[in-house]
Backbone bond lengths (Angstrom), bond angles and torsions (degrees), N, CA, C in turn:
res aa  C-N    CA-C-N  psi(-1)  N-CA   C-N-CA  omega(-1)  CA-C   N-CA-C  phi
1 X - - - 1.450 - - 1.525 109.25 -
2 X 1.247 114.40 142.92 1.683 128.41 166.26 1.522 106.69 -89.16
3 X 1.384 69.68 132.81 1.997 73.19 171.07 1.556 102.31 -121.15
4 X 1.064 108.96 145.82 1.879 113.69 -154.12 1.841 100.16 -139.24
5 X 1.338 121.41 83.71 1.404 134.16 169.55 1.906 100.83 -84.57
6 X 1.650 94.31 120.83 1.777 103.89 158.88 1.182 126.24 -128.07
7 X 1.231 126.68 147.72 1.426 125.92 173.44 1.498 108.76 -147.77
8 X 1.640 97.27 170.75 1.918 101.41 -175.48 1.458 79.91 -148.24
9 X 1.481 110.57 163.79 1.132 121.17 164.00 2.039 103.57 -151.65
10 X 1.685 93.91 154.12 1.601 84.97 -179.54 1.547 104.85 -143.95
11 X 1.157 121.95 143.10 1.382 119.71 -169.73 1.656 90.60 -121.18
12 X 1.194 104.90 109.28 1.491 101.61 168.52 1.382 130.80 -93.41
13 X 1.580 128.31 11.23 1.459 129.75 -154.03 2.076 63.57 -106.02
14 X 1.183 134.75 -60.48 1.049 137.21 -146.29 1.481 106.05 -97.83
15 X 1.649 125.35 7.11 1.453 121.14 173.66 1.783 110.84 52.52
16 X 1.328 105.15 64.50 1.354 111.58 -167.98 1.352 111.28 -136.68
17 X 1.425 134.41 116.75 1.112 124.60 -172.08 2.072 97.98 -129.43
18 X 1.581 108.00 157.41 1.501 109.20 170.42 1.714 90.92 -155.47
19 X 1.565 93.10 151.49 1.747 100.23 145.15 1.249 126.20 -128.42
20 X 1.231 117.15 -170.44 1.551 99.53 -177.89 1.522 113.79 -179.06
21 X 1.575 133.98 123.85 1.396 122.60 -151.38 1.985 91.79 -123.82
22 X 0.729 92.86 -171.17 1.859 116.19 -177.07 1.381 124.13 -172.35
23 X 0.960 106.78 103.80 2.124 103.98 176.04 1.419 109.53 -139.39
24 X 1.147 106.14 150.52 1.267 123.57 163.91 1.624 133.03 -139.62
25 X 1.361 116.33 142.88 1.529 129.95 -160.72 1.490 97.47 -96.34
26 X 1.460 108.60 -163.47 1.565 112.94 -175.70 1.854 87.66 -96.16
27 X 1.483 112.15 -4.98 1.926 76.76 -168.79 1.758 90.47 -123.32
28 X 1.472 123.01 -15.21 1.707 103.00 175.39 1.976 93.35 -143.84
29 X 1.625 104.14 -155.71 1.264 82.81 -179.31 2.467 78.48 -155.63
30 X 0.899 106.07 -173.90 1.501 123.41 -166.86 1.187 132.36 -153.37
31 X 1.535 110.63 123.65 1.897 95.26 -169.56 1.710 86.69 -126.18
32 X 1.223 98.00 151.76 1.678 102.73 163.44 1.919 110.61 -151.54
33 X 0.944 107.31 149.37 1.849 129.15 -163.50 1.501 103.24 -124.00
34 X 1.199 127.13 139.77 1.836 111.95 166.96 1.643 77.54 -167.66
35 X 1.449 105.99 142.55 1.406 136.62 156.06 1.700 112.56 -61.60
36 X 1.409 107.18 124.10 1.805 98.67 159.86 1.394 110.83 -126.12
37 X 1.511 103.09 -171.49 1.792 105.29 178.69 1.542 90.54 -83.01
38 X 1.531 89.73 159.95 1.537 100.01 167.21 1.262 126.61 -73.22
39 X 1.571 108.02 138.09 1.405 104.46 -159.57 1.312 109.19 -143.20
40 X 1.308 148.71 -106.05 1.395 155.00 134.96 1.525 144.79 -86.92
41 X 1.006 128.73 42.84 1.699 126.89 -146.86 1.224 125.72 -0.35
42 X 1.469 122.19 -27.12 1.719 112.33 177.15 1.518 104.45 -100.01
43 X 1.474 111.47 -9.49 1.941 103.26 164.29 1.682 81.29 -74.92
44 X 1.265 145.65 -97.97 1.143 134.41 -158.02 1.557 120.92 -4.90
45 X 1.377 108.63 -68.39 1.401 125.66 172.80 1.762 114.12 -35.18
46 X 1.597 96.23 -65.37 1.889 99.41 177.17 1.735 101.67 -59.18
47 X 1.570 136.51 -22.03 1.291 108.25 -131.21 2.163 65.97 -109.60
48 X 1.233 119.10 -7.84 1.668 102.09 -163.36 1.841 85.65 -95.90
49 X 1.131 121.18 -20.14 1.582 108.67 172.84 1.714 110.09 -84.04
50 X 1.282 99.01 -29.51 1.998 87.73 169.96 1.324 112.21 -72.11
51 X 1.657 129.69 -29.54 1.058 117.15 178.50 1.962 117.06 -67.98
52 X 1.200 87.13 -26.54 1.825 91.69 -161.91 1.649 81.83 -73.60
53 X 1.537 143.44 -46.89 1.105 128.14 -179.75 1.371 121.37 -74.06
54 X 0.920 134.71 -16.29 1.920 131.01 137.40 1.663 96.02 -24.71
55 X 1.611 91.37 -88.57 1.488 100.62 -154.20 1.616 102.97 -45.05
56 X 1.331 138.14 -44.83 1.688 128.15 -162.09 1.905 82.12 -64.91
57 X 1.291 126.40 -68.81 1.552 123.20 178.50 1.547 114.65 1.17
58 X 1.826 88.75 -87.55 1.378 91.37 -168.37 1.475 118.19 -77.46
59 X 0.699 125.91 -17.26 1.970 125.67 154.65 1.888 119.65 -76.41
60 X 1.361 95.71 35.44 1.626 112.33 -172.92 1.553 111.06 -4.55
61 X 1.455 89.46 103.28 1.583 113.95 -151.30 1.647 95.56 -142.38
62 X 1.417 113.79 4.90 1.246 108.73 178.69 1.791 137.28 -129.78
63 X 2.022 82.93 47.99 1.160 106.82 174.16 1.660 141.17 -106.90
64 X 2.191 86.06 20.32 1.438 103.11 -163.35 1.329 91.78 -128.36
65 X 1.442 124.10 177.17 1.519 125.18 170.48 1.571 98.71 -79.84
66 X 1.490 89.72 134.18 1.924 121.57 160.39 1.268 117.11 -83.80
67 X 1.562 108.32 121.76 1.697 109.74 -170.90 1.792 79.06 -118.02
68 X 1.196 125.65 124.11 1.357 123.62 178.12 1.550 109.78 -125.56
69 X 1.376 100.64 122.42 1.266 99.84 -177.42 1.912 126.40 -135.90
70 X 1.380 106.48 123.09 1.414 89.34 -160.62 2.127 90.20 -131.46
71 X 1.370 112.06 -178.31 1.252 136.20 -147.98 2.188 89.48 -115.03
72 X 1.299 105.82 7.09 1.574 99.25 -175.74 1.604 91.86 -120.56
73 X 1.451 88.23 131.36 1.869 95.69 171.71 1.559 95.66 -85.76
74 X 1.103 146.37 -58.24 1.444 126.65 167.65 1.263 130.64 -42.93
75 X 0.687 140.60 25.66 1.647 155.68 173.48 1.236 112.41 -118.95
76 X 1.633 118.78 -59.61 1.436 107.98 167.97 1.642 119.94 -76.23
77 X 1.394 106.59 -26.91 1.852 92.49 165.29 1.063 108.12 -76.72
78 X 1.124 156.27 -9.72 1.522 143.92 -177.43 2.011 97.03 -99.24
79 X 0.934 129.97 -30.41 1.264 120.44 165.53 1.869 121.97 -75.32
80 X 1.302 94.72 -39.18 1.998 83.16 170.70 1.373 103.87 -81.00
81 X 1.511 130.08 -11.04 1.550 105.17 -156.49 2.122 83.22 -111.98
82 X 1.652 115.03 18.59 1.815 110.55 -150.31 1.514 126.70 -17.87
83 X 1.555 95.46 73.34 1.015 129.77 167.08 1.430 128.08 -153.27
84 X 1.459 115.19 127.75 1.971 105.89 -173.36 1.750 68.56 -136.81
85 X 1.598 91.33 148.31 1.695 89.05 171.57 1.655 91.63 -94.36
86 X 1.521 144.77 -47.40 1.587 115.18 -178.90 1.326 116.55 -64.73
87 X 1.220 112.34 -25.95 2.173 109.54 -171.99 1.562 117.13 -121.19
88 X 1.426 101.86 49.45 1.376 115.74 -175.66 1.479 91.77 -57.98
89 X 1.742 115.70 -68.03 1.809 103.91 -172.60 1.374 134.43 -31.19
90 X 1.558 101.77 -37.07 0.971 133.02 166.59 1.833 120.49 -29.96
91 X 1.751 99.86 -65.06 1.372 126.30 -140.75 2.109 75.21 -100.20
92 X 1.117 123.60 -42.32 1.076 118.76 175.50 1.688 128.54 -76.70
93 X 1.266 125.70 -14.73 1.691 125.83 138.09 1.542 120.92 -71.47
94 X 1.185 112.24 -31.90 1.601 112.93 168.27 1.446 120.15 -47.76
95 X 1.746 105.08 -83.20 1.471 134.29 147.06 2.097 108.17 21.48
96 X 1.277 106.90 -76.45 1.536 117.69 -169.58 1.573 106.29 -73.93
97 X 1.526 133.98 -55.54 0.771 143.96 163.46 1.791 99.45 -38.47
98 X 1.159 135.64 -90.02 1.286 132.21 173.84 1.958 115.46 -8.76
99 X 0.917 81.51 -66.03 1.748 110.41 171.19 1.225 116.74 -53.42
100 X 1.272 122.81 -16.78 1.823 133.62 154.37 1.520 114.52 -57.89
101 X 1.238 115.88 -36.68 1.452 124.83 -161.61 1.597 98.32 -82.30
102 X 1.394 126.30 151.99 1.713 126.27 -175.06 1.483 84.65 -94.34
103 X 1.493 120.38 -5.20 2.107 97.38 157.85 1.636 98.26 172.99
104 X 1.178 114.73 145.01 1.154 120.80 162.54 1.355 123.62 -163.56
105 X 1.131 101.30 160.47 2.043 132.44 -161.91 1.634 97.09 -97.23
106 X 1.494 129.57 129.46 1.349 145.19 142.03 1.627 114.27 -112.27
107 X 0.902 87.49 110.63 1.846 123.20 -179.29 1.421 117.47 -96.45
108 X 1.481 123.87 118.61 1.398 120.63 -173.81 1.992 98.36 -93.23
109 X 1.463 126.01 120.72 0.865 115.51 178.87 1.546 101.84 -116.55
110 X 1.599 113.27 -179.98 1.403 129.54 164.56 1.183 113.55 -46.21
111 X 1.453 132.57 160.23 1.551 147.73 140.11 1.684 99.23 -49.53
112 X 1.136 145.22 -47.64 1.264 128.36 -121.72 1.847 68.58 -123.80
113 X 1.473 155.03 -19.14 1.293 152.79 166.88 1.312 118.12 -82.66
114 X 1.563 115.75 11.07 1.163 116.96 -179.25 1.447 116.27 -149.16
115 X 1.599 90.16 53.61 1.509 137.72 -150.63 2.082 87.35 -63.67
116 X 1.421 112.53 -58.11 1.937 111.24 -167.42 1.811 99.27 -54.24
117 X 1.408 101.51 -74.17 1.265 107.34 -171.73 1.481 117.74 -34.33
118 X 1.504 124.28 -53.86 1.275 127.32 -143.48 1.789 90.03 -83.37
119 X 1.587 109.60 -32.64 1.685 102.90 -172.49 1.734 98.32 -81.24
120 X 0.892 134.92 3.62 1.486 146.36 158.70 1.495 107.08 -47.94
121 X 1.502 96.63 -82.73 1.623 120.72 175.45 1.350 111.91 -41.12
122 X 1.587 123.03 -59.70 1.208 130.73 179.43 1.443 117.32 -45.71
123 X 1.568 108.36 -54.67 1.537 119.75 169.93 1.860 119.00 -42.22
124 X 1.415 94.91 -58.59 1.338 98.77 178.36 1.853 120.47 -62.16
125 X 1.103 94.35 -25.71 2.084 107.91 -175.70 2.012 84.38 -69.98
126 X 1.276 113.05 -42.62 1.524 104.90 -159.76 1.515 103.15 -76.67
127 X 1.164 120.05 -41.92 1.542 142.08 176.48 2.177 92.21 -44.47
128 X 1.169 106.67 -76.99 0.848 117.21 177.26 1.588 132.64 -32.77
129 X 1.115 94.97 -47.59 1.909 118.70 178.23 1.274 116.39 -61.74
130 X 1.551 104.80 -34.47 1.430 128.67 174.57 1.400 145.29 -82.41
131 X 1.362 82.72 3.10 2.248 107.46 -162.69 1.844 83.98 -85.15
């Protein structure tokens, strides 16, 4: 099983945006951080789980069950119900990619249970503040 942690974070007094994913397989595990423009926090949210499903894609990573779990209740209602009426594009590049996996679970968890990812984001907002 994959285990698939996402987060976004956005600082708007300071025009600061990051995302940032975390997963791990049965034999290693993966973190990744990247700066964006400022944008909306729940496009952030959809756009740091499409990225983390790129990356499992093209590192054909999507031949095990996906347990995906992120800190946005719009993300997982717009993925069981695939439909968001603002981030349909969104929910529709996600959507197929999802659909690679022979099955997977999206789980709305806590801020404070999605302890790798979110200090990811945080790191990068501080990284950022500081350039």
């Amino acid at each position: 099983m994959i285990k698939l942690y996402t987060d976004a974070g956005l600082n708007t007094n300071q025009n600061l945006a990051a995302i940032a994913y975390v997963y791990s397989t049965d034999n290693d595990s993966y973190s990744f951080s990247r700066p964006e423009k400022e944008l909306d926090n729940h496009y952030l949210e959809f756009l740091a789980v499409l990225e983390a499903l790129k990356d499992l894609d093209q590192k054909n990573l999507t031949n095990d069950i996906l347990q995906l779990k992120t800190d946005s209740q719009i993300v997982v209602d717009s993925i069981d119900k695939h439909y968001s009426k603002h981030y349909q594009e969104m929910v529709d590049l996600i959507m197929p990619l999802l659909e690679k996996f022979p099955m997977y679970f999206v789980k709305h968890i806590a801020d404070k249970d999605n302890g790798a990812a979110h200090t990811l984001v945080h790191q990068e907002l501080i990284h950022l503040r500081n350039i």
